[in-house]
N, C-alpha and C positions, 0 to 999 in steps of 0.2 A: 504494500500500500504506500502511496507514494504520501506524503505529508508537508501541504503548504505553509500550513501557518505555524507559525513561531510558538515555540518551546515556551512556557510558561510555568517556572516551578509555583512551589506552595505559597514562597512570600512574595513572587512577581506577578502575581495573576491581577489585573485590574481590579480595584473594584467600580463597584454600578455606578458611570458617572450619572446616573437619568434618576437618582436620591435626591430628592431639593433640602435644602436647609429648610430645618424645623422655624416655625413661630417668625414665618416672612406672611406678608401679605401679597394678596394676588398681583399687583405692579410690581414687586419684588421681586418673585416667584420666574413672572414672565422675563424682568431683567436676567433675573440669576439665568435660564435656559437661554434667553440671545446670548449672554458670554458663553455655556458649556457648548452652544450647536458647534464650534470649529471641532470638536472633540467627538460629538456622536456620531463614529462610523455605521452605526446601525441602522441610520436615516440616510444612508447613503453605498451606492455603487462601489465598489472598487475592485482592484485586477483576481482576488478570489475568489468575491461575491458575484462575479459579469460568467463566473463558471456556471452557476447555481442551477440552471436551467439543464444544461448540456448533462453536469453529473447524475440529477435526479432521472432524468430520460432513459441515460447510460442505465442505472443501477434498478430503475424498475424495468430492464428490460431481463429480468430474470425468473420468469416465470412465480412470481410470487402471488399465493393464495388468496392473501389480502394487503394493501397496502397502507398501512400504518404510519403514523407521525404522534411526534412527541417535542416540544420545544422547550429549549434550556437557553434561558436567558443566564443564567448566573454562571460562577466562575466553575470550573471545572473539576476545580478541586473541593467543589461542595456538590457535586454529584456523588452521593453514598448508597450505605446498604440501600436504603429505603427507595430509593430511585433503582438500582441494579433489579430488587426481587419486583419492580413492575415490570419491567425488562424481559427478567429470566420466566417470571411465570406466562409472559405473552410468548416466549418461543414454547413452551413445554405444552399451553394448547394451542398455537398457530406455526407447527417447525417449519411449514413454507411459506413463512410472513416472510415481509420484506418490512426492516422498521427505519424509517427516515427520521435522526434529531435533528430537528433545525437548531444549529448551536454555532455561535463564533468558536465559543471556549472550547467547545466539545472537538469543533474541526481542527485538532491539534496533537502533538503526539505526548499529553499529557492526556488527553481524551483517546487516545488509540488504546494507551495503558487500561482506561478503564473499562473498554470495549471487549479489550483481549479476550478475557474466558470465552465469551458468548461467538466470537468470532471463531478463535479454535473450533469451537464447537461442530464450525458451520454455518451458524447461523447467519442469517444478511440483515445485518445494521449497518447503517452510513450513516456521520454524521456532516453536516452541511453548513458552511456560513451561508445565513441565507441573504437574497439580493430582496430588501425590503420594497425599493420603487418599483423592479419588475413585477414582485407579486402585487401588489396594487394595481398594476398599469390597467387602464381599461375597466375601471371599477368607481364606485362612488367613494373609495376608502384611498384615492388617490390625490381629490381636493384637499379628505384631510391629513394628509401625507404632506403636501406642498405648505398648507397652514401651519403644522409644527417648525418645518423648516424656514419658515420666512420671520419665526421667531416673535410674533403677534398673538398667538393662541397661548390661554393658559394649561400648563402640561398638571396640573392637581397636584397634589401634595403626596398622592398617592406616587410610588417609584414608576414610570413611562414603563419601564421593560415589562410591569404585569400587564397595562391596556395593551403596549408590544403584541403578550403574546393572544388576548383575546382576539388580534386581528390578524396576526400571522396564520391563528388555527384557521381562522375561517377560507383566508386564501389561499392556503395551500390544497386544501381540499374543491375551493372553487377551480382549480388551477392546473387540479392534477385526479381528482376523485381519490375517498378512500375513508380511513378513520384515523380520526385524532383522538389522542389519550392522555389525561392527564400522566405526568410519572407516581401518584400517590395513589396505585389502586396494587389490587394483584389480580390480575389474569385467571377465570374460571373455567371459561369455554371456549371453542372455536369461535369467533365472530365471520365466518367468511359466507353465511346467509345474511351477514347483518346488513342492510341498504337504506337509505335514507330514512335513518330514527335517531331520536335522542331521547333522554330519558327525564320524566317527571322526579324531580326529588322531593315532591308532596302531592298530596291529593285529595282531594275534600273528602272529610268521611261521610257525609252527606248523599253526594252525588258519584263519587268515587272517581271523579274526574279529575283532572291534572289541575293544581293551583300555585305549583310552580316548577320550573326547568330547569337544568342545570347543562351548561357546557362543558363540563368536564368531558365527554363521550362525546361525540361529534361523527353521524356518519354518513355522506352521502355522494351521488353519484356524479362523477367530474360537472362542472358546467350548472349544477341544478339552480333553479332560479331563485331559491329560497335562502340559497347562500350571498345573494348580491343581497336581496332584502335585510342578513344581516348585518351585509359591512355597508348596507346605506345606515339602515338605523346607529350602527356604531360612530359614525362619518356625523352624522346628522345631530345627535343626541350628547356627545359624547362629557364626560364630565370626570375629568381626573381628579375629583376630591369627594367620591362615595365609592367606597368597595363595594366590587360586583354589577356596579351599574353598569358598566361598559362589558358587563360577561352574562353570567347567569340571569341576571335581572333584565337583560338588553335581549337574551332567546325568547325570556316569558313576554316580554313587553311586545315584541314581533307577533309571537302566535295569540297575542290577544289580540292584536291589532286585525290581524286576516280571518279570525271566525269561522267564520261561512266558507271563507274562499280555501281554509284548509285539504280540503277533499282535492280539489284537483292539481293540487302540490303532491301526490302520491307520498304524504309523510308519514310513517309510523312514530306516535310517541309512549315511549315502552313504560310499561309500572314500574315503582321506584325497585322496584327486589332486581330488576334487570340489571342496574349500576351504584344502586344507591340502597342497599337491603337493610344496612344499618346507616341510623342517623349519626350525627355530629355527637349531638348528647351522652348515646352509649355506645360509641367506639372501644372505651376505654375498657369495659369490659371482658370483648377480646383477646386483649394483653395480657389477663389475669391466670394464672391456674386456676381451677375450682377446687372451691375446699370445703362443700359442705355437697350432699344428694344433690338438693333442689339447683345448685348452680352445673353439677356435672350432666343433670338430665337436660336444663335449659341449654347447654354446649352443646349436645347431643343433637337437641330438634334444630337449632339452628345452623346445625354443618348439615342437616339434610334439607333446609331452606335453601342451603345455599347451592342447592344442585342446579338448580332453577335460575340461578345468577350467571349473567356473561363475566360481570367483574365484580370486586367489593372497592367500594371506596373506602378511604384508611383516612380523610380527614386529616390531613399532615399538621396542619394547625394544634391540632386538637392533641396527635398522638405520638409527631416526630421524637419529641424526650422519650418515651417509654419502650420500658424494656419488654422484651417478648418472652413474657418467663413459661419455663417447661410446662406441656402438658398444656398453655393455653388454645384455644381458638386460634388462634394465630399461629402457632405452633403445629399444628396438624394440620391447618391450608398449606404451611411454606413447607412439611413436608410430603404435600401431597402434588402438590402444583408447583416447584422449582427446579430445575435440571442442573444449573450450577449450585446453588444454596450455599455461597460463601459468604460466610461471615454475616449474614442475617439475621440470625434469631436475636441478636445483642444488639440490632440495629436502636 
């Protein structure tokens, strides 16, 4: 494998210039982003991002089952367990995936290192500096492309690289078909029937209907028109200083907005047990061994819930500190569903 981009060890890895200083005001805020834009290569072309097209063509021209993406905005030396076993459990049920990281950091050979197992393996992962104004080109997510850059628009308080990736998922998928995944789930099932769905993370108990979506899963078929209506809404809407607005809250807002007219968008949108089985709340449960009947039997019914699951969401906010102690739920997924299973259980 040939390797463009520069060697970055542990204490040279950048970090996020697209962090605004805390307790500025929005005139502030906007000043501070017109001086960092000479710096943000990410809102911009250059001689390994002008590949990004050519490689992606190249590498899914490999007979793969399903075509897969996952993007890593952050430094490469903080891709860990918890990202590897979304990784490792997507090849153990898709071995003829193909998984695209859109990553600067990752396209480097400090990200080859962390690549390596899976690659030995076999497996086909590429990681990619992506070309951000290519993927926009020809989209309503190109104005707001040109807006960031002419240094006028307020980027939020929130860090640019998470809206980043809410819009990178969309157009890569607009761009090239396939599914996008967050890195904080683990892999249950095949996804290669999976076509144009995403998944309810609530649902009225009422009516039993979706009352809200989540973009974490993302999947649908190149070109589909439902995917431009995201990145107008995104373009259109956009608000860097509420988490989620520009994501999960930006999917819901879209399918409230079309109603009626969802039917002939051929959209599936799946029950929460498809991606989302366990909430935020009791993640943490998981982590736990059981130490009394009543929690070993609750373990029990819900490892066979979860057959019925393409993935579980792991909540990373929520459960990144915690340990995976023996015997838990978590414990018996990773070792049912991982093919490398390094160094995970302590993740």
């Amino acid at each position: 494998m040939n390797i463009d981009q520069e060697d970055y060890d542990d204490e040279g890895e950048v970090v996020d210039p697209l962090v605004p200083p805390e307790n500025v005001t929005k005139a502030g805020r906007i000043e501070w982003f017109r001086q960092k834009l000479p710096e943000l290569d990410l809102l911009n072309s250059n001689e390994l991002s002008e590949k990004f097209h050519g490689r992606i063509l190249e590498f899914f021209n490999n007979n793969c089952s399903v075509q897969f993406y996952m993007v890593w905005l952050s430094p490469a030396k903080t891709f860990g367990p918890r990202e590897f076993l979304c990784m490792d459990s997507l090849f153990h049920s898709n071995p003829e995936a193909c998984l695209i990281i859109v990553s600067r950091s990752m396209d480097s050979k400090h990200g080859y290192r962390k690549l390596k197992p899976v690659l030995d393996l076999g497996f086909k992962v590429l990681a990619v500096t992506p070309d951000v104004p290519f993927l926009v080109q020809d989209t309503p997510g190109e104005d707001w492309l040109e807006d960031m850059k002419s240094g006028t628009r307020d980027p939020g308080y929130i860090p640019l690289t998470i809206n980043l990736s809410n819009l990178i998922r969309i157009a890569m998928i607009y761009k090239y078909g396939g599914v996008y995944i967050d890195t904080d789930f683990i892999v249950l099932k095949d996804f290669s029937e999976l076509r144009n769905a995403v998944g309810a993370q609530t649902v009225d108990p009422v009516t039993n209907q979706w009352s809200s979506i989540n973009n974490a899963v993302v999947a649908f078929d190149l070109g589909h028109p439902m995917l431009l209506e995201f990145i107008k809404e995104f373009s259109n809407t956009f608000n860097g200083n509420k988490w989620g607005y520009n994501g999960p809250a930006m999917f819901s807002r879209v399918f409230q907005r079309m109603g009626g007219s969802l039917p002939d968008y051929n959209i599936t949108v799946l029950q929460p047990k498809a991606f989302y089985p366990v909430d935020w709340i009791q993640i943490r449960r998981l982590f736990r061994k059981p130490t009394t009947g009543s929690q070993s039997r609750w373990a029990d019914r819900l490892l066979v819930e979860l057959q019925d699951s393409y993935a579980l969401h792991l909540w990373n906010k929520r459960s990144r500190e915690l340990i995976i102690e023996d015997g838990s739920v978590m414990d018996r997924l990773i070792a049912e569903h991982c093919v490398v299973c390094q160094h995970i259980n302590h993740a």
